[in-house]
DOTILO-550509 format. One line per field, with one value per residue (C-alpha): residue number from 1; x, y, z. Coordinates in steps of 0.05 Angstrom, whole numbers, padded with zeros to 5 digits, m for minus. Example, Ala and Ser with C-alpha at 12.3 -4.5 7.8 and 13.67 -1.06 7.14 Angstrom:
i = 1 | 2 .
px = 00246 | 00273 .
py = m00090 | m00021 .
pz = 00156 | 00143 .
! end
This chain:
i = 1 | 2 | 3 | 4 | 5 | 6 | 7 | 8 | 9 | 10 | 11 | 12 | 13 | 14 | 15 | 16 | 17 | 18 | 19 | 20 | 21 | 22 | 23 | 24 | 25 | 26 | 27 | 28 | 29 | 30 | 31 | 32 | 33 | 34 | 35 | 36 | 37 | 38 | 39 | 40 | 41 | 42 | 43 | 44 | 45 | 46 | 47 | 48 | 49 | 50 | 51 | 52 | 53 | 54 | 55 | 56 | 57 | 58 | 59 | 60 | 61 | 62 | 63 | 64 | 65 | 66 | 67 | 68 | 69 | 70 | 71 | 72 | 73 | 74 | 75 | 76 | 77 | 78 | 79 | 80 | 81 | 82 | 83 | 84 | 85 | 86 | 87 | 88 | 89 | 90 | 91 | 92 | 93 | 94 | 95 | 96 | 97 | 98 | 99 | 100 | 101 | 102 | 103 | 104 | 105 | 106 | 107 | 108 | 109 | 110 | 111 | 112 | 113 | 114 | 115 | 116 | 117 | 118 | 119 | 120 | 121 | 122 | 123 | 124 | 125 | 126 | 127 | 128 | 129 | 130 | 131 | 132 | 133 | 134 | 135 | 136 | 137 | 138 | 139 | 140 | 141 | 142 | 143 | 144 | 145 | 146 | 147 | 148 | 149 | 150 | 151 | 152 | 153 | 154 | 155 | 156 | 157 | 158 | 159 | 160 | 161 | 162 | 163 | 164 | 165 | 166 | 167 | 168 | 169 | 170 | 171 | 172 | 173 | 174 | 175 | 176 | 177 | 178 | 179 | 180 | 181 | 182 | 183 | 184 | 185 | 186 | 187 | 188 | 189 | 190 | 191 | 192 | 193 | 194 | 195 | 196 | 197 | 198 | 199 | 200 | 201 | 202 | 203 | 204 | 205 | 206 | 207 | 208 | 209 | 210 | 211 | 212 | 213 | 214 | 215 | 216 | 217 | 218 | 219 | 220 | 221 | 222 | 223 | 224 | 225 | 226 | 227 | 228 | 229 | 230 | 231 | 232 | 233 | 234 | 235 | 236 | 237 | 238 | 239 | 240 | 241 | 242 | 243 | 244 | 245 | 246 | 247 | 248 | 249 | 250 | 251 | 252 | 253 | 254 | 255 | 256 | 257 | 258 | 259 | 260 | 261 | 262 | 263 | 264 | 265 | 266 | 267 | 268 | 269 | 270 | 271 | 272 | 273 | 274 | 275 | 276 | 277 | 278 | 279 | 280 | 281 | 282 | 283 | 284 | 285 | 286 | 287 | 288 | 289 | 290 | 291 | 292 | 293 | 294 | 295 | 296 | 297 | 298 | 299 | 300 | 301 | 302 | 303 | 304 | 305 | 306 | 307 | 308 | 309 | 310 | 311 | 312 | 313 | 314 | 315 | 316 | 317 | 318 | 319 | 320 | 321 | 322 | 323 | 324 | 325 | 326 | 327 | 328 | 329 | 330 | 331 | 332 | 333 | 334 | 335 | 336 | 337 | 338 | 339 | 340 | 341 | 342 | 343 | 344 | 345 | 346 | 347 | 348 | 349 | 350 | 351 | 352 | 353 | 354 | 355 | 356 | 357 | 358 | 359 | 360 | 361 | 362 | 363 | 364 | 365 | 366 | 367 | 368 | 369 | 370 | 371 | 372 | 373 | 374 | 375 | 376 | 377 | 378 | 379 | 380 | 381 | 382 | 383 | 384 | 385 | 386 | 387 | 388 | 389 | 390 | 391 | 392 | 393 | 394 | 395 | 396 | 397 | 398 | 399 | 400 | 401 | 402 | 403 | 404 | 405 | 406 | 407 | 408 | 409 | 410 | 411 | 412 | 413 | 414 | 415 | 416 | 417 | 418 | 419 | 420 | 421 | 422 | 423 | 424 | 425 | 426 | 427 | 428 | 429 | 430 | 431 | 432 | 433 | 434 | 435 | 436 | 437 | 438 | 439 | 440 | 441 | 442 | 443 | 444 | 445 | 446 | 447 | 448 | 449 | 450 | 451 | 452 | 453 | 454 | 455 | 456 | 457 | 458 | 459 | 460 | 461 | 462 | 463 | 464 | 465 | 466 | 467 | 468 | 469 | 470 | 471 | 472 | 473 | 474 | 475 | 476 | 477 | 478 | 479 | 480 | 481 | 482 | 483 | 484 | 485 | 486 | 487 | 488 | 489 | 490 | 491 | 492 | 493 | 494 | 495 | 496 | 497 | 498 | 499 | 500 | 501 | 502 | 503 | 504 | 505 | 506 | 507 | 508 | 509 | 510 | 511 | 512 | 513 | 514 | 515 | 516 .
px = m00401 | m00346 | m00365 | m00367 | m00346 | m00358 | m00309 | m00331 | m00308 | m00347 | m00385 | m00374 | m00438 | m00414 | m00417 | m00494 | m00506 | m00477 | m00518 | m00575 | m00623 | m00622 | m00636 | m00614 | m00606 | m00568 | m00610 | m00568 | m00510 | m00439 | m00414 | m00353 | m00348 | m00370 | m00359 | m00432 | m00409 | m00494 | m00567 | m00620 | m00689 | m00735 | m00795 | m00781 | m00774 | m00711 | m00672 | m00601 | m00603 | m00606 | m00552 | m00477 | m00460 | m00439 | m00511 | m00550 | m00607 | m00677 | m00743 | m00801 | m00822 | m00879 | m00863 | m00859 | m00913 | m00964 | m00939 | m00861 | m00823 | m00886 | m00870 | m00825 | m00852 | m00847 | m00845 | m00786 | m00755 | m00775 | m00743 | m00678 | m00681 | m00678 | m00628 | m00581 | m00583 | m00573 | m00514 | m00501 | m00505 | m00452 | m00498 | m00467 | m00526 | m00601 | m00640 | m00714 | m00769 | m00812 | m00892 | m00930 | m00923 | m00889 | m00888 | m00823 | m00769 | m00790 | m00749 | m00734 | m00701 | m00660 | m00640 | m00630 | m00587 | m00541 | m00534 | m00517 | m00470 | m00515 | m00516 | m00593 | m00609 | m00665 | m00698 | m00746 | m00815 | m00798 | m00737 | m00756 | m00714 | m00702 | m00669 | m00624 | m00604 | m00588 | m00548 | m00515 | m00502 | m00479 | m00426 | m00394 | m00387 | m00361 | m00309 | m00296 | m00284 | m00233 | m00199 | m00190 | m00164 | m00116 | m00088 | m00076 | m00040 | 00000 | 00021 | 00042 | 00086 | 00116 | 00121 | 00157 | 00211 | 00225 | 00250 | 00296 | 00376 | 00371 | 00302 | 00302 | 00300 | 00259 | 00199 | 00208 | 00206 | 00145 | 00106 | 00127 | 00092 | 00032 | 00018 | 00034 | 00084 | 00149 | 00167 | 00238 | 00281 | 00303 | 00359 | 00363 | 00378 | 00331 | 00382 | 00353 | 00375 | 00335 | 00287 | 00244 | 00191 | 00176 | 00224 | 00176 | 00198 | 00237 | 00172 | 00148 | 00202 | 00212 | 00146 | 00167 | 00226 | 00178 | 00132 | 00190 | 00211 | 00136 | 00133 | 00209 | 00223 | 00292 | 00303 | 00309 | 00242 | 00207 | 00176 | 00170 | 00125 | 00101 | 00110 | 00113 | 00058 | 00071 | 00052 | 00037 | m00002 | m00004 | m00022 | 00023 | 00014 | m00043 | 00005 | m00012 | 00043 | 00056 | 00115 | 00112 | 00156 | 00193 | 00191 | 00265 | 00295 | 00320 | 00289 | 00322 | 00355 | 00297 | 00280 | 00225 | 00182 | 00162 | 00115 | 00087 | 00033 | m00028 | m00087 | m00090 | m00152 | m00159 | m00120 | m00058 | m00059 | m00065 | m00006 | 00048 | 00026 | 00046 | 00105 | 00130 | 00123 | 00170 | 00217 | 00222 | 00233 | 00280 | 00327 | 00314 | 00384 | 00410 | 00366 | 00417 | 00494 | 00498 | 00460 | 00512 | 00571 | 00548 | 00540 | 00606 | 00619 | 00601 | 00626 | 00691 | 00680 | 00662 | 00738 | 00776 | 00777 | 00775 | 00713 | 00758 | 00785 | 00707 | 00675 | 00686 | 00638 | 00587 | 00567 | 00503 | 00486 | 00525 | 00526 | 00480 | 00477 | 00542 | 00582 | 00618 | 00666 | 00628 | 00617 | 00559 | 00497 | 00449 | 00397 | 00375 | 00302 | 00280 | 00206 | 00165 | 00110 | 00039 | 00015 | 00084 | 00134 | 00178 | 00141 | 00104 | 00151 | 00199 | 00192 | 00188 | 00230 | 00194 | 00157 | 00227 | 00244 | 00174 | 00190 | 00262 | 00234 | 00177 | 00239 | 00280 | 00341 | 00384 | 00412 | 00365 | 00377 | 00312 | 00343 | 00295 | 00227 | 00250 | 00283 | 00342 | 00349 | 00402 | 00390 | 00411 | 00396 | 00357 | 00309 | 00245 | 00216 | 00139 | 00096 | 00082 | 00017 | 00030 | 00101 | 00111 | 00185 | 00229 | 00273 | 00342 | 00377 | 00424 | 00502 | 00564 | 00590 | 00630 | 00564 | 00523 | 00524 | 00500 | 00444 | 00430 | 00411 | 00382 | 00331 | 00321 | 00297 | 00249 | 00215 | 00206 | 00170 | 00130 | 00106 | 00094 | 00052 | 00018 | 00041 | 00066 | 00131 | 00172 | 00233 | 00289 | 00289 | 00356 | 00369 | 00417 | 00409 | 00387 | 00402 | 00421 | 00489 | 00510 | 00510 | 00562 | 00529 | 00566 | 00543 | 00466 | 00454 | 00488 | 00436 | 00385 | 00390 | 00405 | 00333 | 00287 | 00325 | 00252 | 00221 | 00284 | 00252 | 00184 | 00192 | 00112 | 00115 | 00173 | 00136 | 00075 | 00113 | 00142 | 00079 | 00035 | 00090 | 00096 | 00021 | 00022 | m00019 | m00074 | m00094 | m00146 | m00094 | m00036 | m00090 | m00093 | m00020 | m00006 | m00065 | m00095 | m00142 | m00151 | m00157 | m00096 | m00049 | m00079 | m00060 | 00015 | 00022 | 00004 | 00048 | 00103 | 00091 | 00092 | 00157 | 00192 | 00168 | 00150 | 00106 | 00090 | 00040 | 00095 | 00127 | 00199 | 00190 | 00159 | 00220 | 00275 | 00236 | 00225 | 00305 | 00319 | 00275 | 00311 | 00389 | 00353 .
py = m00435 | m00403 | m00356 | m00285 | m00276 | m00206 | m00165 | m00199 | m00271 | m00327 | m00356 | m00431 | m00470 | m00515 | m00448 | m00437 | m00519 | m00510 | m00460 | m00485 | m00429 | m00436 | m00509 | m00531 | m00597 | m00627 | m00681 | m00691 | m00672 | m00675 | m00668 | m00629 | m00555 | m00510 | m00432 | m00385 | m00321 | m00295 | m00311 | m00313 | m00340 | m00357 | m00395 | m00393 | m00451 | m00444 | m00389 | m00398 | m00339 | m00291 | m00319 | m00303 | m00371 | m00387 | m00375 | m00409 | m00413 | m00421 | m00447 | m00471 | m00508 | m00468 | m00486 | m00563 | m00594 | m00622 | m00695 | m00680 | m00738 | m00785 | m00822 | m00841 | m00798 | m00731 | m00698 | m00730 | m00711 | m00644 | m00635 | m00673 | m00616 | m00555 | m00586 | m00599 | m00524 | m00489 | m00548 | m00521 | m00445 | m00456 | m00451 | m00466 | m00503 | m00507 | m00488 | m00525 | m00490 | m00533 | m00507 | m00476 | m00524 | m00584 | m00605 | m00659 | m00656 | m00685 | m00752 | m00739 | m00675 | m00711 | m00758 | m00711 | m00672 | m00721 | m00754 | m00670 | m00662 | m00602 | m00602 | m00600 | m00564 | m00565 | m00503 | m00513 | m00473 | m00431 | m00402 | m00350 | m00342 | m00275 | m00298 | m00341 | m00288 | m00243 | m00298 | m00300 | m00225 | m00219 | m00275 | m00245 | m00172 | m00204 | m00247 | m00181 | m00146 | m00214 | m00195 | m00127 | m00133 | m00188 | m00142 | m00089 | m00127 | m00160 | m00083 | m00054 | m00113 | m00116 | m00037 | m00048 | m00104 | m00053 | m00005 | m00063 | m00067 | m00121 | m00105 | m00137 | m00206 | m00178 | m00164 | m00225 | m00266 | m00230 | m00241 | m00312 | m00312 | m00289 | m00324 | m00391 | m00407 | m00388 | m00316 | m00298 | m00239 | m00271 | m00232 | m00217 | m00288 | m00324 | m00334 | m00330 | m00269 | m00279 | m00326 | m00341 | m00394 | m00469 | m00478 | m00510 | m00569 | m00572 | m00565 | m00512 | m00476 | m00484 | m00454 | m00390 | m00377 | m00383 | m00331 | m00292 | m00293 | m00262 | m00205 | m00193 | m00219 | m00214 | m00146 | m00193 | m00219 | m00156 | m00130 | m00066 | m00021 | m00088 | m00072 | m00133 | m00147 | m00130 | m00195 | m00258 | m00322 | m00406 | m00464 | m00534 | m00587 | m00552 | m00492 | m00429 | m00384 | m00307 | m00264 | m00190 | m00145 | m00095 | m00025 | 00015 | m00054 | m00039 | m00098 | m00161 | m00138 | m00125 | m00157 | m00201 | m00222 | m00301 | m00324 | m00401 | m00413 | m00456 | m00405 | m00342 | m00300 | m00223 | m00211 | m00262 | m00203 | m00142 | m00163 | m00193 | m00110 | m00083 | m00129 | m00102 | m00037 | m00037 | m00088 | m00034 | 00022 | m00015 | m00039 | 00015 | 00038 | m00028 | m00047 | m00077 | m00089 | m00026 | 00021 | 00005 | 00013 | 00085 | 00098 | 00060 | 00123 | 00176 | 00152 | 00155 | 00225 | 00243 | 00214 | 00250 | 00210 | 00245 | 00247 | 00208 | 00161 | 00138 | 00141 | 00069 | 00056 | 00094 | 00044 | 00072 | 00040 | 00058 | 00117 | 00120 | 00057 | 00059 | 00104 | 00053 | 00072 | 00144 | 00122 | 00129 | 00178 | 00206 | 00240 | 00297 | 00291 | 00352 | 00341 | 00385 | 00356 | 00385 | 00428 | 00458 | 00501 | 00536 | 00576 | 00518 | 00473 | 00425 | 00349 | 00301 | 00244 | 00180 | 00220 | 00233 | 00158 | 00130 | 00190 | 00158 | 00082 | 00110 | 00128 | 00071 | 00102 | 00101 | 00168 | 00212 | 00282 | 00311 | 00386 | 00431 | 00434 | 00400 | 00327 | 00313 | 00239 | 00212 | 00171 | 00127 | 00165 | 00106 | 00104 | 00130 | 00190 | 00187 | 00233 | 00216 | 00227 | 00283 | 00307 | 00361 | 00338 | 00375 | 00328 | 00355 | 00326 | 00267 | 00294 | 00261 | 00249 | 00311 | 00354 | 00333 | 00402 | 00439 | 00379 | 00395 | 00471 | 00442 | 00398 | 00468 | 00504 | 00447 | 00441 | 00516 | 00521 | 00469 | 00498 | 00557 | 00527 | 00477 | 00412 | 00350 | 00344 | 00385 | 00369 | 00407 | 00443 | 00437 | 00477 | 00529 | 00590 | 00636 | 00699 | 00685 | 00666 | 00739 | 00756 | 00720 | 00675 | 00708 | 00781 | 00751 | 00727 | 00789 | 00832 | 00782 | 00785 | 00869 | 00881 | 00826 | 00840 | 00873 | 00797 | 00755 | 00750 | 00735 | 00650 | 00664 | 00724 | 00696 | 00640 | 00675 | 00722 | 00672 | 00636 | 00694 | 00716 | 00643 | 00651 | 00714 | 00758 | 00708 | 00707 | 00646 | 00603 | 00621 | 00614 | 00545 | 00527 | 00563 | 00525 | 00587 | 00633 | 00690 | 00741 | 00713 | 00718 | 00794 | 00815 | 00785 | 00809 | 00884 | 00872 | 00852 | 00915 | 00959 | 00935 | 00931 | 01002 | 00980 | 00979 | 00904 | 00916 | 00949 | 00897 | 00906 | 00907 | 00832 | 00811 | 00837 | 00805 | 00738 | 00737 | 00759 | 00703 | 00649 | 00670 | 00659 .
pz = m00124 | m00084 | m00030 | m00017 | 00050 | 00086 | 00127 | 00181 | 00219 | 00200 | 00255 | 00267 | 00262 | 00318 | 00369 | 00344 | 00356 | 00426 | 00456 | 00490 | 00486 | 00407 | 00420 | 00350 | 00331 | 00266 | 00243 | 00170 | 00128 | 00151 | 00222 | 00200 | 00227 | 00171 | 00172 | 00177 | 00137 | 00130 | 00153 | 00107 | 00101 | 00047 | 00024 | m00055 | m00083 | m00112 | m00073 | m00106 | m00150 | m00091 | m00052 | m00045 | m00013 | 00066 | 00085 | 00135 | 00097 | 00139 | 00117 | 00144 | 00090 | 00056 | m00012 | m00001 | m00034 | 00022 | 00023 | 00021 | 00044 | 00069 | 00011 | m00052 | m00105 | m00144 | m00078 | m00052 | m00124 | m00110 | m00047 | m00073 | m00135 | m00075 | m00035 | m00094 | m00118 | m00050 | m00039 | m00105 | m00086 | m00026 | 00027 | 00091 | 00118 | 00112 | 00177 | 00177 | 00225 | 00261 | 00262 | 00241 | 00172 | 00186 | 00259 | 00245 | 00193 | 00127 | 00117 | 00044 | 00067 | 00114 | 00065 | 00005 | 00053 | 00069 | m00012 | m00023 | 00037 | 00065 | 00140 | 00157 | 00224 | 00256 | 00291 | 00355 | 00348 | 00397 | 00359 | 00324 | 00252 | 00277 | 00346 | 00299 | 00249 | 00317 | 00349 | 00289 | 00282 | 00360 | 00347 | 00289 | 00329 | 00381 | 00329 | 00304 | 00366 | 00387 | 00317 | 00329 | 00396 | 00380 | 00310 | 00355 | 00410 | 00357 | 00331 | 00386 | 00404 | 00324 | 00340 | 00402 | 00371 | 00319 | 00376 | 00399 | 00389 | 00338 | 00295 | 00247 | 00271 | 00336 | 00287 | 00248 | 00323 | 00344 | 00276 | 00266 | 00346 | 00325 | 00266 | 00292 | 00238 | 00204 | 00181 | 00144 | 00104 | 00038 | 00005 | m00067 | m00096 | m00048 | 00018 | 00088 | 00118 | 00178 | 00211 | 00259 | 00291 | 00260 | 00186 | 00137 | 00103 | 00028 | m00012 | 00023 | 00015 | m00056 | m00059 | m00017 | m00064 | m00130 | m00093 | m00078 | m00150 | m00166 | m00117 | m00140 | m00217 | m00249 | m00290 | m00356 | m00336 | m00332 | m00390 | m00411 | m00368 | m00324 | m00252 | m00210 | m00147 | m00080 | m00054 | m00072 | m00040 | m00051 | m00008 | m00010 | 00027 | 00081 | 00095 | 00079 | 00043 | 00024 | 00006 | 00012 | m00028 | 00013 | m00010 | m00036 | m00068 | m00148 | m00194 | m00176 | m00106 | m00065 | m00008 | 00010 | 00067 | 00061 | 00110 | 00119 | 00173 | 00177 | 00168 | 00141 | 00154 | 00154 | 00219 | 00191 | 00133 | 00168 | 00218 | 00153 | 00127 | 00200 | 00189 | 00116 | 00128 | 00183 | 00153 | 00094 | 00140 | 00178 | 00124 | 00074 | 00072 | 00059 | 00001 | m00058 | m00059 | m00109 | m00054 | m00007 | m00046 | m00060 | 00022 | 00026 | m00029 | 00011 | 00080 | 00041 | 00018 | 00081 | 00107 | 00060 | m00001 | m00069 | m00111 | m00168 | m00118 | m00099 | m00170 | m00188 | m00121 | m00162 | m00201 | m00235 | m00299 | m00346 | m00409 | m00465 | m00509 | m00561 | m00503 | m00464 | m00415 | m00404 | m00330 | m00283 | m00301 | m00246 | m00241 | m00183 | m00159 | m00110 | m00073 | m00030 | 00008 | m00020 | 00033 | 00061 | 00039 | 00080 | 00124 | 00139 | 00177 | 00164 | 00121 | 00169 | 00168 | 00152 | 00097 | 00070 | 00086 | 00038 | m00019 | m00024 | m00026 | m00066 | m00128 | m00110 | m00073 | m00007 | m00026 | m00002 | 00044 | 00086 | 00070 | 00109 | 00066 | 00007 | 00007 | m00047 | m00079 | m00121 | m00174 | m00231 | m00294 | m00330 | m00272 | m00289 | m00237 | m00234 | m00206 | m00134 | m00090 | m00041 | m00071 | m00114 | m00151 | m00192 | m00241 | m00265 | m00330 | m00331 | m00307 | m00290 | m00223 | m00236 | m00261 | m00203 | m00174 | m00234 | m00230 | m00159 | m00187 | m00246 | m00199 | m00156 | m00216 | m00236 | m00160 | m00159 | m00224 | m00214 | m00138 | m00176 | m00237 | m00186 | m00220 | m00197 | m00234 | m00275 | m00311 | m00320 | m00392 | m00428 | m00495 | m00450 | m00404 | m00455 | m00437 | m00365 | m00397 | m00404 | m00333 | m00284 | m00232 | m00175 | m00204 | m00206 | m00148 | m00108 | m00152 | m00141 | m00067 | m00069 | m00110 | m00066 | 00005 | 00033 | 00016 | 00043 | 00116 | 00089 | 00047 | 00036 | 00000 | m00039 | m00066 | m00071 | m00122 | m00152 | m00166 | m00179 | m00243 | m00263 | m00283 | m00309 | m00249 | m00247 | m00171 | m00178 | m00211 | m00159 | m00104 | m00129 | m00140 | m00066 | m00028 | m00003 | m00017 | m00083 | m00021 | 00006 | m00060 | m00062 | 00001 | m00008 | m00079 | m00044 | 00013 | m00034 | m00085 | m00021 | 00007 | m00062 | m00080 | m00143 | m00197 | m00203 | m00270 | m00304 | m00355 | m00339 | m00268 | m00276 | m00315 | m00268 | m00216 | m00249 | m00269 | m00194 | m00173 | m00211 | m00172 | m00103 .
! end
C-alpha cells in the first residue's frame, strides 16, 4: 500500500531507538532505517482500514487471544493474520506495550514480524503511548523547522548568484550546491548550455533529455489544445531526476532545467522552483533563435536601418494557409494590471516581465500603466489572471501601427465593460470614417480639456457610458464604490457644463472618448 506522507519530514525510527529516555528496544523485523511519517495506536483487531500507511502503530496487545504465542496453534495464526495486514497496510513499524497485558513480547509476534519484514519495537511500561506519539510530534517540528531554515538559506544565496555578473551559471553553481548533485540549462535541441556540480553518467543523461522532451515536446508532437507539463520526474539507476520547463520559450525552443541528485524531498523541490523562476527571468529575453532575431530587428531599427531592410528578421509564421509569400503576421496585445490604471501608479517591471512570458514573447514594452507585446498572429492570447488585455487584429509589419490603436481601443473597452479580454472588432470604422483623424482628436481633446488633468474621471466616464449610466455595474468594472462613480460622474457633468442624461451629449462624448 503506498504511503501518504504529510507535509511534514518523516522522522527516522533509528532517532526514536536512540534516545534513552524512550528506552525502546527492536526485538524483530528488519534493522534497516525506515521513515515514521504518523503515530497511531489501536487495540482492533484488524486496524488496516483506518490507516494511511508510515505509521508507527502501538498496541498493547488487548485483542490477542490469552495464550498468543505460548504455543503453536490458532493463536500464533492469529497473530501471523494481524501482522501480515498492517505489513500489508504500510505501516512503518509495530510498537508493542509492555503491562498492563502482556509483561514480555509474545514470541509468535516476534516471529511473524520478522517472516512479514515489520520492525517490532518494544515499549518499556513506563513509556506512556502518549510520550511516544509526542516524541514523535517534537521531532518532526524540529525536522520541519531544519527544512525551513535550510530552504531559506538556500534562497537567499540562489537570490544573491542571480545578482552576480555571470547569473546564469552562478544560480545553476549554487543549486547544484545545495542539492548535492548535478543541475544544467539545456537549449532547445537538448545541448548543455550550462552546468554545474557532479555530470551524471550516459544513462542518466539520456533520461534527462527524454524528460526534457516531456516538459518541452516538439510542435508536431503537440496536439491540438494539449499543453505540455511544467515539470517532469524519473529515477535510473538510484538517482533522482527532474526537468523544469522555463517560462517565455515558443513550443520546441524553450528552455529547460534538468536536475540529477540523490534524494529529492520537499526542500530539493521548493529550491529547483526558486531556481526556475529565476532562470526564466534571467534568460527571458533570449528564449528561441526566432526571439532574438526580432531584437536583432529592432536594435537595427534603432541604428538606422529601414523597416524593409529588417523585415526578413521578422520571421513570424507565415500568412494565412494558400497565401504564401504574404510575409510575417502579428498581432498587438495591450494589458493593464487589475487594480491600477493611471492614476494609480505605474506597472512594475517584473509583472511586465511574467505578462510577456505568460503570451510567449520577448517583445514586450512596460509603457506607463499599460504594457505592449508583440506577437505572432497564430499565437493564441488567453485571458490572464490579474491582466485586463486588449487584442488588436492580425496586420503586416507595415500595419502594425494601426494594430497598436486597434489593441488601445480593445484594452479601453474592456476596462470599461470590466472583462478580461476584448478583441478588436473589424467590419470598419463606421461612421468614424467621415471625420479626419487629425480633425477628431483636436475636437476630442477641445470638448474633454476640463477632464484631461483628471485619468480617473476619464475612465470613470468612459466606463460609466460603456454601460449605459449604470453606477453599480461601473462601480464594479472601476473597483470602487457606486458612491464613488456618482460623485465623479457629478464632478465630470459640472466641469463639462453639460447635460450628461441628454442623448446627444452621451454620443459626442463617447465619439470624443474614442480620439483620446
Amino acid at each position: 500500500m503506498p504511503t501518504l506522507a504529510p507535509p511534514t519530514p518523516p522522522v527516522p525510527l533509528a532517532d526514536l531507538l536512540a534516545r534513552a529516555d524512550l528506552g525502546l528496544r527492536q526485538v524483530a523485523g528488519p534493522r534497516e532505517d525506515v521513515p515514521v511519517h504518523w503515530v497511531h495506536s489501536s487495540e482492533l483487531a484488524d486496524p488496516a482500514p483506518y490507516l494511511l500507511g508510515g505509521e508507527l502503530l502501538l498496541t498493547a496487545g488487548v485483542h490477542f487471544p490469552p495464550s498468543a504465542g505460548t504455543a503453536d496453534g490458532p493463536q500464533d495464526d492469529y497473530l501471523d493474520r494481524y501482522v501480515a495486514r498492517a505489513a500489508g497496510a504500510g505501516v512503518a513499524a509495530l510498537g508493542f506495550g509492555l503491562a498492563p497485558v502482556h509483561d514480555v513480547t509474545p514470541r509468535a509476534l516476534v516471529a511473524a514480524c520478522d517472516r512479514h519484514g515489520l520492525p517490532l519495537v518494544e515499549v518499556p511500561p513506563q513509556t506512556p503511548f502518549t510520550a511516544l506519539a509526542r516524541a514523535v510530534w517534537q521531532a518532526m517540528a524540529e525536522a520541519r523547522h531544519r527544512e525551513l531554515r535550510r530552504v531559506a538559506e538556500a534562497q537567499r544565496s540562489l537570490a544573491s548568484a542571480a545578482a552576480r555578473p555571470e547569473p546564469v551559471p552562478a544560480v545553476l553553481r549554487q543549486l547544484a550546491r545545495h542539492l548535492g548533485g548535478w543541475a544544467a540549462l539545456l537549449g532547445p535541441g537538448g545541448a548543455e548550455l550550462y552546468g554545474a556540480g557532479t555530470r551524471p553518467g550516459p544513462p542518466v543523461r539520456s533520461a534527462l533529455d527524454a524528460l526534457a522532451q516531456v516538459v518541452r515536446p516538439l510542435p508536431d508532437d503537440r496536439p491540438q489544445d494539449a499543453q505540455a507539463p511544467s515539470s517532469a520526474t524519473d529515477t535510473v539507476a538510484g538517482t533522482q531526476l527532474a526537468a523544469y520547463a522555463l517560462a517565455g520559450g515558443a513550443p520546441g525552443e524553450g528552455l529547460v532545467l534538468a536536475v540529477a541528485a540523490a534524494r529529492r524531498d520537499a526542500a530539493d523541490n521548493a529550491l529547483a522552483g526558486v531556481a526556475t523562476v529565476l532562470l526564466s527571468l534571467l534568460t527571458g529575453p533570449y528564449q528561441g533563435t526566432a526571439d532574438t532575431d526580432r531584437s536583432a530587428a529592432l536594435v537595427r531599427l534603432l541604428l538606422g536601418a529601414r523597416p524593409e531592410d529588417v523585415a526578413p528578421l521578422l520571421t513570424g509564421p507565415a500568412g494565412p494557409a494558400g497565401e504564401p509569400g504574404r510575409g510575417p503576421r502579428w498581432i498587438v496585445v495591450h494589458g493593464r494590471r487589475r487594480g491600477t490604471g493611471p492614476a494609480r501608479g505605474e506597472t512594475a517591471p517584473l509583472a511586465a516581465a511574467a505578462l510577456a512570458a505568460a503570451l510567449g514573447t520577448a517583445l514586450v514594452d512596460a509603457d506607463g500603466d499599460a504594457v505592449r507585446a508583440l506577437l505572432p498572429a497564430d499565437r493564441q492570447v488567453a485571458a490572464q489572471p490579474g491582466w485586463i488585455l486588449g487584442v488588436s487584429g492580425p496586420a503586416s509589419t507595415e500595419g502594425l501601427a494601426a494594430a497598436d490603436v486597434q489593441a488601445a481601443g480593445a484594452l479601453r473597452r474592456a476596462v470599461a465593460n470590466g472583462s478580461e479580454l476584448a478583441r478588436h472588432r473589424g467590419g470598419g470604422a463606421g461612421m468614424a470614417v467621415l471625420v479626419a483623424p487629425e480633425e477628431a482628436r483636436a475636437q476630442a481633446r477641445a470638448l474633454l480639456e476640463p477632464l484631461l488633468d483628471s485619468p480617473a474621471l476619464v475612465e470613470t466616464l468612459r466606463a460609466w457610458l460603456a454601460l449605459h449610466g449604470s453606477w453599480d455595474r461601473s462601480a464594479v468594472a472601476l473597483e470602487v464604490h457606486r458612491n464613488t462613480v456618482r460623485q465623479r460622474i457629478a464632478r465630470t457633468a459640472a466641469l463639462l457644463d453639460a447635460d450628461l442624461d441628454d442623448p446627444d451629449t452621451r454620443m459626442d462624448l463617447w465619439f470624443a472618448l474614442r480620439w483620446l
